[in-house]
C-alpha positions in Angstrom: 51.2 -3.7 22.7 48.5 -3.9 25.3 47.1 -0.5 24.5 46.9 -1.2 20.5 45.4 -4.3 21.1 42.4 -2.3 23.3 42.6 0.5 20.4 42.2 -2.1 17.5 39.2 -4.2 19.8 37.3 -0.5 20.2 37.5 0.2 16.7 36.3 -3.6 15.7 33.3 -2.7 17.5 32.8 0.7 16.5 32.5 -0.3 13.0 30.1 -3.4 13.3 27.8 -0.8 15.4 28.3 1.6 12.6 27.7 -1.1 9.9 24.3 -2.4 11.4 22.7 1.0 12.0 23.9 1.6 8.6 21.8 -1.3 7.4 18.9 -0.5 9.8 18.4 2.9 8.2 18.8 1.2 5.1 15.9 -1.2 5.5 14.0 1.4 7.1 13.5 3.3 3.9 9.6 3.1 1.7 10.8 4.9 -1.3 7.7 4.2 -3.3 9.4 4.3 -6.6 11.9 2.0 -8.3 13.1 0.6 -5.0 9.6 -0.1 -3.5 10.0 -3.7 -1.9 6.5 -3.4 -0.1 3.8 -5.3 -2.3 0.3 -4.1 -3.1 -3.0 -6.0 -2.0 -5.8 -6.1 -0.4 -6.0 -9.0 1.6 -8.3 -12.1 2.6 -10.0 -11.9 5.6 -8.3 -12.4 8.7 -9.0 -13.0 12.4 -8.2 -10.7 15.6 -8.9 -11.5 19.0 -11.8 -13.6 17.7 -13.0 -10.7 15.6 -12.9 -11.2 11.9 -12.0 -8.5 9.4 -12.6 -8.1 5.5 -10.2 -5.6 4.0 -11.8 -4.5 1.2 -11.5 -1.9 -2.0 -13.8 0.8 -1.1 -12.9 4.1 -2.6 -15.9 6.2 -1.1 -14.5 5.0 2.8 -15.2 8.0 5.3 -15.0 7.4 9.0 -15.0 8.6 12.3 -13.5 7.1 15.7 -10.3 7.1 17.8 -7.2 7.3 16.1 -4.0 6.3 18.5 -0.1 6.4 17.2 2.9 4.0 17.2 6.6 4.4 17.3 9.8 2.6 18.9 8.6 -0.8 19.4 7.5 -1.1 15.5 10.4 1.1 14.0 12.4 -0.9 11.2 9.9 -4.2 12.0 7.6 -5.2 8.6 4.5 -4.4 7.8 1.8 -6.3 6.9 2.5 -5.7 3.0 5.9 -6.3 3.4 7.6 -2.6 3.7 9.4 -1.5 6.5 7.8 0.5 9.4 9.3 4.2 9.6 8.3 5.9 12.2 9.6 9.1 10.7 7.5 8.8 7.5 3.8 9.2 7.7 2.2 6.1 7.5 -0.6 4.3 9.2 -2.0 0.7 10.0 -5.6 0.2 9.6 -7.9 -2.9 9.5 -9.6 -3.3 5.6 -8.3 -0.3 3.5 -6.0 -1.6 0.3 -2.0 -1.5 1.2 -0.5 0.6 0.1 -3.2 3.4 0.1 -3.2 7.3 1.0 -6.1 8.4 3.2 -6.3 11.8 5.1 -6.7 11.9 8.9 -8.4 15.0 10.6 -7.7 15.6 14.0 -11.4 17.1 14.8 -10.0 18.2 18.1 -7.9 20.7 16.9 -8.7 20.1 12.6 -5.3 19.8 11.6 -4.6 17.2 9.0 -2.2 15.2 7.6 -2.4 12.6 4.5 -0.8 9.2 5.7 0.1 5.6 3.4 -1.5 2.6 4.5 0.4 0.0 5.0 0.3 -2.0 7.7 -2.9 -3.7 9.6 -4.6 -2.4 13.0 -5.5 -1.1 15.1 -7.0 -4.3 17.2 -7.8 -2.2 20.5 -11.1 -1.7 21.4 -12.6 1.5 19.4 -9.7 2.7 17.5 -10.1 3.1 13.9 -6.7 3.9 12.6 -3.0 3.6 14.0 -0.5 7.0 12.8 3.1 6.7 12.7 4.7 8.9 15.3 5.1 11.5 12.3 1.7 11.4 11.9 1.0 11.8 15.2 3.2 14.8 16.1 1.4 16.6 12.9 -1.5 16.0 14.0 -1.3 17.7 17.5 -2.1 13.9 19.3 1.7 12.6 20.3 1.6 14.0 23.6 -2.3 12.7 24.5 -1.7 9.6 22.8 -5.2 9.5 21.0 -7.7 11.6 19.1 -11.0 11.3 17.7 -10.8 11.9 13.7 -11.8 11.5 10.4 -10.4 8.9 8.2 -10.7 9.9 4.0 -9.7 7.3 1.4 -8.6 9.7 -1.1 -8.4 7.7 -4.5 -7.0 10.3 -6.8 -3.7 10.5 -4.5 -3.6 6.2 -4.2 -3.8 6.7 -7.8 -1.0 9.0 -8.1 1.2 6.5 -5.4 -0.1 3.5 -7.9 1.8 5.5 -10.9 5.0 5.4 -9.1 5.2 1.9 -7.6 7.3 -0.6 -9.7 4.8 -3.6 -9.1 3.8 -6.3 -11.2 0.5 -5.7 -10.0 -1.8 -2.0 -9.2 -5.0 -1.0 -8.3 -6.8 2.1 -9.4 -9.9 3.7 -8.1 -12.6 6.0 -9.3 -11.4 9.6 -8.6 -12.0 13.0 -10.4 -8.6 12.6 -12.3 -8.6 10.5 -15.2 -7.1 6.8 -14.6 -4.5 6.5 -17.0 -2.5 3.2 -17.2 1.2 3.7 -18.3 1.0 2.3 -21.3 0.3 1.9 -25.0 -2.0 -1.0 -24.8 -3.7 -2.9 -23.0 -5.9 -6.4 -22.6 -9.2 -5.8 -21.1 -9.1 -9.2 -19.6 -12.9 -9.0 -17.5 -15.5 -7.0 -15.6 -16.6 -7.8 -12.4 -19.4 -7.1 -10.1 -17.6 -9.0 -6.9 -14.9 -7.6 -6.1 -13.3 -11.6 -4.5 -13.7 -12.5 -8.2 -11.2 -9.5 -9.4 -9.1 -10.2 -6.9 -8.3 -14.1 -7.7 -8.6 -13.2 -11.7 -5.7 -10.3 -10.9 -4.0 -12.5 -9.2 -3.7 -15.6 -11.6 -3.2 -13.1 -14.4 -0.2 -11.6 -12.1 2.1 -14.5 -13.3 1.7 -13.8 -16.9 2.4 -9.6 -17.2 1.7 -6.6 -15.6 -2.0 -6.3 -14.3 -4.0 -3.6 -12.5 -7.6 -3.8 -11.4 -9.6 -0.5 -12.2 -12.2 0.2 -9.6 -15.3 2.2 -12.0 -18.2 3.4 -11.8 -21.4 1.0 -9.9 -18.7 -0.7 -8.2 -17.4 -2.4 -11.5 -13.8 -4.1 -11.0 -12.3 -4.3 -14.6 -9.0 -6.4 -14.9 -6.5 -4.8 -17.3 -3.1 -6.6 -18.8 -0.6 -3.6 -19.6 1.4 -4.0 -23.0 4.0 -1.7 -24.7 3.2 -2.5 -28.1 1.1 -4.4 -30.3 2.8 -7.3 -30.7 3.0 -8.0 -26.6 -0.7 -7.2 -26.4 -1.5 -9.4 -28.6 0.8 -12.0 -27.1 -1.3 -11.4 -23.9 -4.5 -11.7 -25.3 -3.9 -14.8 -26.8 -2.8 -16.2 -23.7 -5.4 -15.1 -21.7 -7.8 -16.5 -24.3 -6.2 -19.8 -24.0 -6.9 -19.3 -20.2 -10.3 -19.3 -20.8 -11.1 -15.6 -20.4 -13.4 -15.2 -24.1 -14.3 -11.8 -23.5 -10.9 -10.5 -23.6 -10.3 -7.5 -25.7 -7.1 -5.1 -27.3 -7.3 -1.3 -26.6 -4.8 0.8 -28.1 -4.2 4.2 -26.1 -2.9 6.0 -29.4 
């Protein structure tokens, strides 16, 4: 009886181990498709170590500095757009670019590269520009050293092609040499902006009432764009954002 007791208590505790790594790779997964829990934004300005940072939409970003890696300690924690850290995936953190994002790094010591989603912020150490997943890192040639000096690329035609995927109330596109191309029949052209703070809080107030991207054009023009499946929902939508007060509104039709 003793012996069966131990055998049942080993097996009890087998299976809750089993069941919570079970649910640890579960919640470990960025799928970027139908399942994609992570959200998309840019983000206000925030404050490090007394250092404040502005993330911002910049599709022409190019940069060079110090890259480092992280791994264990972050693996299955969240990110600061709310997916979960994968250490196995290549991913990165970095301080102003749009989450999520793709953006090639270039290890200039050795030029291997490796195109990485932002999503998460950092590095805050002193002269690092971008933090790589431990993927990302072993790709790259860096794991063992720790750090590298690269080149960090926004690429906007491959954000654009993650955008496409992402099941999001709200999506960002920027100027690439693909065509933008909003999936779907119509759409509201709600505004145009100059300022890019004054997209942001228009896409986000418009966020509550249907599905709403922010196209990033040519001089730095943000236009705010209310998706629609047919004519009758777009114009539902534009009367709605006419009663909002946005007079300039207009109806597309993609046909």
């Amino acid at each position: 009886m003793l012996i069966l007791k131990r055998i049942i208590l080993v097996l009890i505790v087998l299976s809750q181990a089993f069941l919570l790594s079970s649910c640890r790779l579960r919640s470990c997964g960025n799928s970027y498709d139908d399942g994609y829990a992570g959200s998309v934004k840019v983000g206000n300005p925030y404050t490090v170590k007394d250092k404040t940072y502005h993330p911002q939409v910049d599709h022409k970003y190019d940069e060079v500095g110090t890259a480092s890696w992280y791994g264990d300690e972050f693996h299955c924690r969240k990110t600061a757009n709310g997916e979960y850290f994968n250490k196995h995936q290549l991913s990165a953190a970095h301080k102003t670019l749009p989450m999520p994002s793709v953006a090639k790094v270039t290890n200039l010591e050795n030029n291997r590269t490796v195109n990485v989603v932002i999503n998460d912020r950092g590095p805050f150490s002193k002269n690092r520009i971008i933090d790589v997943s431990e993927k990302a890192a072993i790709s790259l040639g860096m794991k063992n050293k720790g750090t590298a000096m690269v080149r960090v690329e926004f690429l906007p035609k491959e954000t654009n092609e993650l955008m496409a995927k992402i099941a999001s109330s709200k999506k960002i596109y920027y100027k690439s040499n693909s065509k933008q191309k909003i999936n779907s029949k119509f759409e509201v052209v709600v505004a145009e902006y100059t300022d890019q703070e004054d997209a942001l809080r228009t896409m986000h107030k418009l966020s509550k009432v249907g599905k709403v991207n922010l196209i990033v054009g040519k001089k730095h023009k943000f236009r705010v764009v209310l998706a629609a499946s047919n004519k009758e929902k777009a114009k539902l939508l534009y009367k709605k954002v006419k009663n909002m007060g946005y007079s300039d509104a207009k109806i597309y039709s993609h046909h």
